[in-house]
C-alpha positions as CSV (number, residue, x, y, z in Angstrom):
1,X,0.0,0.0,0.0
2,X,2.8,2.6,0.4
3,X,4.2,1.8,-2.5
4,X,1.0,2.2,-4.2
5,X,0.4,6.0,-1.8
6,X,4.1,6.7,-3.0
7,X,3.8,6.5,-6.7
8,X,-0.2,7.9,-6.4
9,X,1.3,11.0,-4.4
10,X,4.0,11.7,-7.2
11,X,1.7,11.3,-10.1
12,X,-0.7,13.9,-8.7
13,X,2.6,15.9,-8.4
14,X,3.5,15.4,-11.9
15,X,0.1,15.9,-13.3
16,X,-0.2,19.3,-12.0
17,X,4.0,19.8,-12.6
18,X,2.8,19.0,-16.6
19,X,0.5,21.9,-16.8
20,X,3.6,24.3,-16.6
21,X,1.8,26.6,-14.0
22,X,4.1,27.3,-10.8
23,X,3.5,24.7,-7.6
24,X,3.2,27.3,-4.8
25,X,2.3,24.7,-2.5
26,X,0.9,21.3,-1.2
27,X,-1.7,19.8,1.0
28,X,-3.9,17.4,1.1
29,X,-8.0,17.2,1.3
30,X,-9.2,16.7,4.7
31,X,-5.3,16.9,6.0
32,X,-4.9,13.9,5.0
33,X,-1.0,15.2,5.3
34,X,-0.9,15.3,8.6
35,X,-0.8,11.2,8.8
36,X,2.9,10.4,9.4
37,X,3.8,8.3,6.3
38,X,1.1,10.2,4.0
39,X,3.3,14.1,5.4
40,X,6.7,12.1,4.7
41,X,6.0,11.4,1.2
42,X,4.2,14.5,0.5
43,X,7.4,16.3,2.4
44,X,9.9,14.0,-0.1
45,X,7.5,14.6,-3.6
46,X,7.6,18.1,-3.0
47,X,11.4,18.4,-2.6
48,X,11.4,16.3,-6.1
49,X,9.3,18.8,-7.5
50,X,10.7,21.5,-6.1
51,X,7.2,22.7,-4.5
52,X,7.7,26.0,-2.6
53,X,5.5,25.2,0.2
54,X,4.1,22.6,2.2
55,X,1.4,24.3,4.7
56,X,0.9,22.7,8.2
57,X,-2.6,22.8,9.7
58,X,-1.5,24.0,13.4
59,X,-3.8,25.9,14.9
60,X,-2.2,27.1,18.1
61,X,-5.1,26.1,21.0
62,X,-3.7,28.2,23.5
63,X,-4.2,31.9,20.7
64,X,-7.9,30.5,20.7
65,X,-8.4,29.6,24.9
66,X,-7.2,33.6,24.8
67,X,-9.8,33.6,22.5
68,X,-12.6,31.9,24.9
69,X,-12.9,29.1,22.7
70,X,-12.2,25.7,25.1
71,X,-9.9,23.2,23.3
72,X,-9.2,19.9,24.6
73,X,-6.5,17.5,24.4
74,X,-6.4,16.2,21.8
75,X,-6.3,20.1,20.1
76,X,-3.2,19.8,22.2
77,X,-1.9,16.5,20.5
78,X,-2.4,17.5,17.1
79,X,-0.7,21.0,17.7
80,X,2.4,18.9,19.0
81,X,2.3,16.7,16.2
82,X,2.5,19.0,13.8
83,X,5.4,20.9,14.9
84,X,7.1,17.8,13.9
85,X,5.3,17.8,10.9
86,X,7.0,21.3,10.0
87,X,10.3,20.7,10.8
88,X,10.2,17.9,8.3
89,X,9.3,20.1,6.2
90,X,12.0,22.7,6.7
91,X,14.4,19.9,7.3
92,X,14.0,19.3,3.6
93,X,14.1,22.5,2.2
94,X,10.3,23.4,2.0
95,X,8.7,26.5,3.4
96,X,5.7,26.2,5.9
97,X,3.3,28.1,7.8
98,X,4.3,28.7,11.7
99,X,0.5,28.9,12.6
100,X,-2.8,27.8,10.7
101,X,-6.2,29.6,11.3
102,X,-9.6,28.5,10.6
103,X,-10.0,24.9,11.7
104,X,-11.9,25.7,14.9
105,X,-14.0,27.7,12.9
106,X,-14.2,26.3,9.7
107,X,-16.9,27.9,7.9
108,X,-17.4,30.5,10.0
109,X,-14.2,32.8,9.8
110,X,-16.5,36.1,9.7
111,X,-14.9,39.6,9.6
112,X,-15.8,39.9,13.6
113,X,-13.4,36.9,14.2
114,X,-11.0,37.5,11.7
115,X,-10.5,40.7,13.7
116,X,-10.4,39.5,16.7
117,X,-8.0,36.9,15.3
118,X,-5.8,39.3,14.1
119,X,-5.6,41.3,17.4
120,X,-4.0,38.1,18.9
121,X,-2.1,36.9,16.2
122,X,1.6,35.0,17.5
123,X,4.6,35.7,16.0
124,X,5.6,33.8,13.1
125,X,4.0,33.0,9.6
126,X,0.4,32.4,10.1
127,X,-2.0,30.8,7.6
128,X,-6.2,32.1,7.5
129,X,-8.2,29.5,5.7
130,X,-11.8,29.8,4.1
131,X,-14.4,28.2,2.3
132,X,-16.1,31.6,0.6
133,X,-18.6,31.7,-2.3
134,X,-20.7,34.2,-3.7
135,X,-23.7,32.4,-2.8
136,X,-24.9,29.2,-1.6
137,X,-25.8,26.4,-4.0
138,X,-27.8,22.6,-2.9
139,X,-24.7,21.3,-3.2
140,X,-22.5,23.4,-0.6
141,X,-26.2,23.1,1.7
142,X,-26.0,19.3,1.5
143,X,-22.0,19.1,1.8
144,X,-21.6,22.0,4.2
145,X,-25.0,23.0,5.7
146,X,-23.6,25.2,8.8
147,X,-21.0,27.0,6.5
148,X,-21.0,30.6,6.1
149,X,-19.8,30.4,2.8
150,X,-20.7,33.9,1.8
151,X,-20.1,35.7,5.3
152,X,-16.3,34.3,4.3
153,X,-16.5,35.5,1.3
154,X,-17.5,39.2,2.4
155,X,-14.5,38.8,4.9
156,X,-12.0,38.6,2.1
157,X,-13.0,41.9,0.6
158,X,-13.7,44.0,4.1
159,X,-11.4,46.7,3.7
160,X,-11.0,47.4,7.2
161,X,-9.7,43.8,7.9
162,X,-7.4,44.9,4.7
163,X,-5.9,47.9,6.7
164,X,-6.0,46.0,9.9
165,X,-3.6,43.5,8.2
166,X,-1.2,46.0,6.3
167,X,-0.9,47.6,9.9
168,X,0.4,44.5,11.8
């Protein structure tokens, strides 16, 4: 079965590499990159390929206690784990994200929070994910019905959250 992972990992690599548009980065749907032997490949594929970036999904709990948002240990675990994750990464010539945003709240990364997220950013690179859309279709309803698909998607054009960011 690794085998098999290994050579389906590199031919997604390839695929995209044959387009001839640039391979900012790497990841994996549901982060599936965070399982140890799935990140390793990914890690050793991307140094092949000569991706820039390999993101991490580390979503520092103790910026979102601050926050009043309770995360448990297993928030904790993950958090760990991925710092291991990241030095891999580094280890092997690959740029990665310090922090990751937006998993707690997946869905639901409104310009309130995004604020308040910013306000109590840590230092380091940190990565804000969203799932935005213009509007809401049956498919995003049956796949994501709790999303705030277009809430994220007026975050990413609030200009105040634009000067809040240039500021820090």
């Amino acid at each position: 079965m690794r085998r098999q992972l290994a050579r389906e990992i590199r031919a997604q690599f390839e695929a995209f590499a044959a387009t001839g548009l640039p391979l900012d980065h790497a990841n994996a749907h549901k982060h599936m990159h965070l399982h140890p032997t799935v990140g390793r490949m990914m890690i050793e594929t991307g140094r092949d390929i000569r991706t820039a970036n390999n993101p991490v999904p580390a979503e520092p709990p103790s910026v979102l206690e601050r926050l009043g948002w309770r995360r448990g240990m297993g928030d904790r675990a993950l958090y760990a784990w991925t710092a291991l994750l990241r030095r891999q990464a580094r280890a092997a010539g690959l740029l990665t994200n310090d922090h990751c945003f937006g998993l707690a709240w997946s869905g639901h990364m409104t310009s309130a929070r995004v604020r308040l997220l910013l306000d109590n950013l840590p230092d380091g690179n940190s990565e804000i994910y969203f799932h935005p859309a213009t509007e809401r279709d049956p498919l995003l309803t049956r796949l994501m019905p709790d999303y705030e698909h277009v809430e994220e998607f007026a975050t990413l054009l609030d200009r105040g959250l634009r000067d809040q960011l240039r500021a820090a």
